[in-house]
C-alpha positions as CSV (number, residue, x, y, z in Angstrom):
1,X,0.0,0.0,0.0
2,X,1.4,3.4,-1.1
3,X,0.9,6.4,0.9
4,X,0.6,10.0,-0.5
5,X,0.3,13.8,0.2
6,X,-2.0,15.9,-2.2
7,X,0.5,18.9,-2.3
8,X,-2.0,21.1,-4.3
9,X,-5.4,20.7,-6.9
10,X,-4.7,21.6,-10.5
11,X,-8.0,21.8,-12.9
12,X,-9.0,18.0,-12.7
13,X,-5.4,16.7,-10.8
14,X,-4.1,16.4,-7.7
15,X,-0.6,16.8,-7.3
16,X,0.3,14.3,-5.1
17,X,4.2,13.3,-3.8
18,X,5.0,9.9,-2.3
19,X,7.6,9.0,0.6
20,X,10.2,9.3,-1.8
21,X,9.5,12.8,-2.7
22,X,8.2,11.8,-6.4
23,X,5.6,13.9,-7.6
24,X,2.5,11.7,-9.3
25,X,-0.6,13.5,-11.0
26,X,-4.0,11.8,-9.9
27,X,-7.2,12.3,-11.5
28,X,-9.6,14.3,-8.8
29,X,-12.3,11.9,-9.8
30,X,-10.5,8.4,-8.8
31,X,-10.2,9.2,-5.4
32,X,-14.3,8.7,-4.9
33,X,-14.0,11.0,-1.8
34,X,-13.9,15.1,-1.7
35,X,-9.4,16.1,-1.6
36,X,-7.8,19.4,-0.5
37,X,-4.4,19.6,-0.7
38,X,-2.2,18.0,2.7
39,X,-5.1,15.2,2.8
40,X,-3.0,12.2,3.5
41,X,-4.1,9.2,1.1
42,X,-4.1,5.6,0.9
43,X,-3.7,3.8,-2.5
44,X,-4.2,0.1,-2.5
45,X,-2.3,-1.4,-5.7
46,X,-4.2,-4.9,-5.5
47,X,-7.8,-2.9,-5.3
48,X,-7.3,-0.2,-7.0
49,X,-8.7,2.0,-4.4
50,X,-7.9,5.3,-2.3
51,X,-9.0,5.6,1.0
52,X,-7.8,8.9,3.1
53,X,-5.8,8.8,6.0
54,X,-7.3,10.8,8.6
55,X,-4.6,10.5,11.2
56,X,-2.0,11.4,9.6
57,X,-3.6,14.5,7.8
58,X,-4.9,15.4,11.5
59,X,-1.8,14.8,13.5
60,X,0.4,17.1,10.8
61,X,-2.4,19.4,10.6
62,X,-1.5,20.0,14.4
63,X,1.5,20.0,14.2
64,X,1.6,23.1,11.5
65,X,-0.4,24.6,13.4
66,X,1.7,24.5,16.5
67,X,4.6,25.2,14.4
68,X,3.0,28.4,13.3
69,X,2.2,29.6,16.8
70,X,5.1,29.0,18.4
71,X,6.7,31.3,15.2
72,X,4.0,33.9,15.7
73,X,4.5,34.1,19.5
74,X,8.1,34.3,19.0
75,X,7.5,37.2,17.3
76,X,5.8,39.6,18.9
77,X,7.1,43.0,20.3
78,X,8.0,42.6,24.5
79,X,6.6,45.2,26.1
């Protein structure tokens, strides 16, 4: 089973990269399921099939945004 990042939507493709950091193009329509780009996604080679994987996209959702609050609160004037 192949794992994959949707990096970003262009027209009818999703710009997906792999865990080796190679990009792949993927028809919107063969995921059967709504993307947005950092959606983690399963592909199953033997099915055919994606399926999303929600904890992964949660967890690094998290941990972006915790990332971008510790940069923001680093940031800010002292008074």
């Amino acid at each position: 089973m192949k794992r994959y990042i949707i990096d970003r939507i262009e027209g009818d493709f999703a710009v997906c990269i792999d865990d080796k950091d190679k990009s792949i193009d993927i028809n919107v329509s063969d995921f059967g399921f709504r993307v947005k780009e950092g959606l983690y996604v399963f592909y199953d080679e033997e099915k055919g099939t994606y399926r999303k994987d929600e904890q992964k996209t949660e967890k690094e959702f998290k941990q972006n945004e915790e990332r971008l609050r510790n940069i923001f609160s680093k940031n800010k004037p002292k008074k």
